[in-house]
C-alpha positions as CSV (number, residue, x, y, z in Angstrom):
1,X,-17.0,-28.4,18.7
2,X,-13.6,-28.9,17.8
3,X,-12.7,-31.6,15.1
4,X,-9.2,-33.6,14.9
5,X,-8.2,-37.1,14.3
6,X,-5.2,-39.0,14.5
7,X,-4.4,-41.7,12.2
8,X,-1.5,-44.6,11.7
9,X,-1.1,-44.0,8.3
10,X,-1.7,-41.0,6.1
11,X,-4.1,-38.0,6.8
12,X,-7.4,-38.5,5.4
13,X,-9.8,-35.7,6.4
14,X,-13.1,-37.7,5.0
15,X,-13.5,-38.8,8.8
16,X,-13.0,-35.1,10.3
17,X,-15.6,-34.2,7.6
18,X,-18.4,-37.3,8.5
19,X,-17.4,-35.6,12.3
20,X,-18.2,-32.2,11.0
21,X,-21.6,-33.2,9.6
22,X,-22.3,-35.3,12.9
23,X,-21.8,-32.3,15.1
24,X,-23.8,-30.0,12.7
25,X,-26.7,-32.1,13.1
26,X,-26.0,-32.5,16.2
27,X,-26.2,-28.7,17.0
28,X,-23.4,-28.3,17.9
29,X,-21.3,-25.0,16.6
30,X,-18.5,-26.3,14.8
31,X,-15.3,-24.1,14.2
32,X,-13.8,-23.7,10.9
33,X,-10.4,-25.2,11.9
34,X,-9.5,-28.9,12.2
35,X,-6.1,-30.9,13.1
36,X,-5.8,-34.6,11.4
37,X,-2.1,-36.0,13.0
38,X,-0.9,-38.6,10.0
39,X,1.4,-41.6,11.7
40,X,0.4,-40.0,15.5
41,X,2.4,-43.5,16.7
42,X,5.3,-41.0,15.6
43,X,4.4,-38.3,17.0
44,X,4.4,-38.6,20.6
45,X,6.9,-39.0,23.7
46,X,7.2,-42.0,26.0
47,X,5.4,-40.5,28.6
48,X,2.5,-39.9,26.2
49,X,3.1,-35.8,25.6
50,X,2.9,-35.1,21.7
51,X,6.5,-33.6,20.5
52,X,7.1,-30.2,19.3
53,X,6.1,-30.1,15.3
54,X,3.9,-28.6,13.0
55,X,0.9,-31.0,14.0
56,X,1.9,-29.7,17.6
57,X,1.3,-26.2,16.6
58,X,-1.4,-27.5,14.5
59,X,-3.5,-28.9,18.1
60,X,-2.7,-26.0,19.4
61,X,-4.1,-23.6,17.0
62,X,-7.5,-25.9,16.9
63,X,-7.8,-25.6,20.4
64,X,-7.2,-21.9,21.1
65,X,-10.0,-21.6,18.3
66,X,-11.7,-24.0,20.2
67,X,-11.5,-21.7,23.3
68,X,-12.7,-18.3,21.3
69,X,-15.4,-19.5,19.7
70,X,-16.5,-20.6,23.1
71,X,-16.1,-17.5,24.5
72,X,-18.0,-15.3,21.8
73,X,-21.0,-17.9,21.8
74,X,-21.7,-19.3,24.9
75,X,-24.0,-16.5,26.7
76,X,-25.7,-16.8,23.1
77,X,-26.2,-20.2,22.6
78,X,-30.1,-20.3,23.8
79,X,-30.8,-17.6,20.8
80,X,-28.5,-19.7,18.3
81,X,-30.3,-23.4,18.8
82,X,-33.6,-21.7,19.0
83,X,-35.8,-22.8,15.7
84,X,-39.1,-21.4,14.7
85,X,-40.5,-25.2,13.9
86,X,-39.8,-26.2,17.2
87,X,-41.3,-23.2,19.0
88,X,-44.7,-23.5,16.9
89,X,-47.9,-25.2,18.3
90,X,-50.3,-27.0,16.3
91,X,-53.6,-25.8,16.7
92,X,-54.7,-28.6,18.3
93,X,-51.9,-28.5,20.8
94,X,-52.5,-24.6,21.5
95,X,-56.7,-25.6,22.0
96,X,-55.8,-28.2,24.7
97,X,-53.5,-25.6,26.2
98,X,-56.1,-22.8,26.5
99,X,-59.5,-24.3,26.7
100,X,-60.9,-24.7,30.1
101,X,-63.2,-28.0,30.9
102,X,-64.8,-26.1,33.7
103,X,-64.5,-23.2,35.3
């Protein structure tokens, strides 16, 4: 998951940070860069294409991230979200499992 905001007034990064959590507890893999865009109603074109700038760049960066992370995880993934306390059985669950009412 990649995490970027874009805001009317100043950057604040506590919502990028409650995204962060989300997507943690989400399971989601998170990547260690972010983009926040402070006053984004000045930082895009007519036609809706964000201008060249250091938030720009910024995007840009996030996403390429974005894009390696993806590629170094994704035939992985299984193995990564797999969790011991999910796999476990209680006994009772395992005895209804294996025991046989009639043969």
């Amino acid at each position: 998951m990649a995490v970027m905001e874009v805001s009317g007034g100043s950057q604040s990064f506590n919502a990028v940070n409650q995204m962060r959590i989300l997507g943690r507890w989400m399971r989601m893999l998170t990547i260690p860069n972010q983009s926040s865009v402070a006053k984004a109603f000045l930082e895009f074109e007519e036609d809706g294409r964000m201008k060249p700038s250091a938030y720009y760049d910024r995007v840009v960066d996030v996403m390429e991230e974005l894009v390696k992370f993806t590629l170094l995880t994704r035939d992985v993934s299984p193995h990564l979200v797999d969790r011991y306390s999910e796999r476990k059985e209680s006994a009772d669950e395992l005895s209804k499992r294996v025991n046989q009412k009639s043969i």
